[in-house]
C-alpha positions in Angstrom: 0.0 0.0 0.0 1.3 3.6 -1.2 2.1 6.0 1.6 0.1 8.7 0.1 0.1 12.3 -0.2 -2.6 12.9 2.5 -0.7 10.4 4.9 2.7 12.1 4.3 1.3 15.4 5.2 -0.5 14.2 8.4 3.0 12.4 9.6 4.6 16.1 8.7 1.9 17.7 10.9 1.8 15.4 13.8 5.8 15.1 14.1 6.0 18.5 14.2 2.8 19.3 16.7 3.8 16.5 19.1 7.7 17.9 19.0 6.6 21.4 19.6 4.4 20.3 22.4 7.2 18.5 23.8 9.2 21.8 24.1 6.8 23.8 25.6 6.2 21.1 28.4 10.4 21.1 28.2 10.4 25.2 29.3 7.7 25.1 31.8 8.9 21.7 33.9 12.6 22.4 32.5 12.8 26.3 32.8 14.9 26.3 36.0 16.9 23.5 35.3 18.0 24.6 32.3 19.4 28.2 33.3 20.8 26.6 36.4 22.9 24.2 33.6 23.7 27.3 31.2 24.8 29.5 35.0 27.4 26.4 35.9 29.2 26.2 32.5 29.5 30.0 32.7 30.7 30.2 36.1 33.0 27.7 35.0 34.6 29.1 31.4 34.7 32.1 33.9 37.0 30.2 36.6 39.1 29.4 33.7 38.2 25.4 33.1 36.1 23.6 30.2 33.7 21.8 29.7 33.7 18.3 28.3 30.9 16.7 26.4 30.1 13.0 25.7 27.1 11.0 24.0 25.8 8.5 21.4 24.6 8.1 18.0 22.2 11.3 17.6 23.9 12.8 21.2 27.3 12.6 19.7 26.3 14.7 17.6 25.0 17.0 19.8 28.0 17.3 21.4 29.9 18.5 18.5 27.5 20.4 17.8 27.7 22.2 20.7 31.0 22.0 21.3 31.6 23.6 17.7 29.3 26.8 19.2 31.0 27.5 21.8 34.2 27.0 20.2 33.6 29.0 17.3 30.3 30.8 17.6 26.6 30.8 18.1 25.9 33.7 15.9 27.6 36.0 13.3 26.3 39.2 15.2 28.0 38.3 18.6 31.8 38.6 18.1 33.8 36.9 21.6 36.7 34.7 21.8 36.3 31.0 21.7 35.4 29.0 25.0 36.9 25.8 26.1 34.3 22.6 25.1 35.7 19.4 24.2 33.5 16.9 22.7 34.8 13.4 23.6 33.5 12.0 20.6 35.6 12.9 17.8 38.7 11.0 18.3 38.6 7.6 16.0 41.9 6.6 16.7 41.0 6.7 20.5 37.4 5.6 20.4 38.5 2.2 18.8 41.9 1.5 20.3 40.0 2.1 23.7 37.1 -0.2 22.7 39.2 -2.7 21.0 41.5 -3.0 24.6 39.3 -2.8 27.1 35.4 -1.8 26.5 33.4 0.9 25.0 31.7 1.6 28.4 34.8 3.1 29.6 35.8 5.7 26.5 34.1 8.6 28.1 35.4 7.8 31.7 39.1 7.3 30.5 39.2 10.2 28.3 37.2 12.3 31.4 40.2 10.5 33.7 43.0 11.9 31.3 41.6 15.9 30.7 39.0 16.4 33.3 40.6 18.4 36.4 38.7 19.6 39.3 36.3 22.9 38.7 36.2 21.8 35.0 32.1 20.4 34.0 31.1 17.2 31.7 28.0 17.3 30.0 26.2 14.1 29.3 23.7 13.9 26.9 21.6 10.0 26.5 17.8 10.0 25.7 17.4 7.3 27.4 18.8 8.3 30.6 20.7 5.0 30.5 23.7 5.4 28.4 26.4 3.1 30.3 29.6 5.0 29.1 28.0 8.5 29.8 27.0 7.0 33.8 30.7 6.0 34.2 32.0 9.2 32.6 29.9 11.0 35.5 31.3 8.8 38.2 34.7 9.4 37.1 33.8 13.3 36.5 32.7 13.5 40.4 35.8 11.5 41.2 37.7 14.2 40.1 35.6 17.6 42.1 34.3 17.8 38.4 30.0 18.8 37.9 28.2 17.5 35.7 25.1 18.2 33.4 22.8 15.5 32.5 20.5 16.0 29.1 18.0 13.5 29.0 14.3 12.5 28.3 12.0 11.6 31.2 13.7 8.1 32.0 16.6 6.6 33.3 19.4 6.7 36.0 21.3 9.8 34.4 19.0 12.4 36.1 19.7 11.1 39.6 23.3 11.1 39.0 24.0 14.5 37.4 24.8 18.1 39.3 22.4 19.9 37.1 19.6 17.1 35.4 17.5 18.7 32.5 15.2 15.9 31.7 12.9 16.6 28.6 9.0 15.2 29.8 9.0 12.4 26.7 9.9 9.3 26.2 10.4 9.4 22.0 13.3 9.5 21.3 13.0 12.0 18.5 11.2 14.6 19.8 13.8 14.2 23.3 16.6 14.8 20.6 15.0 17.9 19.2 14.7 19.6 22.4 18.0 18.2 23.3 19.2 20.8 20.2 17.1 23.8 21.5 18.5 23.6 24.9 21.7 23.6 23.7 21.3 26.9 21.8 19.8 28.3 24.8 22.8 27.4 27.1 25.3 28.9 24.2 23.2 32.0 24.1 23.1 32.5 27.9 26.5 31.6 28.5 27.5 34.3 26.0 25.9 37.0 27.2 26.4 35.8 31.2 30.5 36.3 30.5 30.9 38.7 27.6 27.4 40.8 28.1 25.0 41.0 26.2 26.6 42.8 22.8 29.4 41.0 22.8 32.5 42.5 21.9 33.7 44.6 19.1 37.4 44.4 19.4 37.1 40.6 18.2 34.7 41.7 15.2 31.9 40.1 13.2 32.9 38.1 10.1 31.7 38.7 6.5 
């Protein structure tokens, strides 16, 4: 049977309604939560440490995603000097050796073990909540007098175990993911403004 026309444009309109509802449940049982998270990784870029991110699949992403923003930019209108995020995702060579020789529930910890220093954060981010490798990468983070940030849905033992726990009210993983993204932005943009003010500044310019 055909997935028609009139079918593709109601799964269009209810992905998008049920994400956006998602969202809006996200600010009003998130709200705090969220500005607390964005508050801790300014107070620590301001304290002079970094923060390291970690996920899966989708999350991974996320983190060098985010990682990207903070080291680059969020937006061509607010000129600053990049800001210390390392997503612990990137590095093949690493990622495989350490799977290969011991076991890929450990290549967030060990890499958390190596950079991580006291005052410094790690931001998890699992949908699930459950994500073995991003749970031992938060013990070994408060092993260290690290915090930690936890982005997840509405499940799972990441929320109990994170400083700061910013758990989006759905369990699909899709629509977790896409507000995963949002508060993201929202911590870049606050973070920004919370150490540089709210213009930025001009001495570093804006780029064509």
């Amino acid at each position: 049977m055909s997935f028609t026309s009139d079918k593709r444009i109601e799964a269009l309109r209810t992905h998008c309604t049920e994400s956006a509802d998602v969202k809006q449940r996200m600010v009003d049982e998130c709200g705090d939560a969220i500005l607390e998270a964005a508050d801790l990784v300014a107070d620590t870029f301001s304290s002079g440490g970094k923060l390291l991110l970690c996920g899966n699949g989708g999350s991974a992403a996320d983190c060098q995603h985010m990682a990207a923003e903070f080291t680059s930019r969020l937006t061509m209108d607010f000129a600053r000097p990049g800001l210390p995020a390392i997503a612990l995702t990137c590095d093949t060579s690493f990622l495989t050796a350490y799977s290969n020789d011991f076991d890929f529930s450990g290549v967030f910890a060990r890499q958390v073990q190596a950079l991580g220093r006291a005052g410094d954060v790690c931001l998890g981010i699992s949908t699930s909540g459950n994500s073995r490798n991003v749970i031992a990468a938060f013990e070994e983070a408060h092993s260290l007098g690290m915090k930690t940030i936890g982005l997840t849905g509405s499940g799972g033992k990441i929320k109990d175990l994170a400083t700061v726990a910013v758990a989006v009210p759905s369990t699909r993983t899709q629509y977790v993911q896409e507000a995963h993204l949002a508060i993201e932005h929202v911590i870049c943009y606050i973070v920004e403004r919370a150490i540089y003010g709210e213009h930025g500044l001009s001495e570093y310019g804006v780029a064509a």
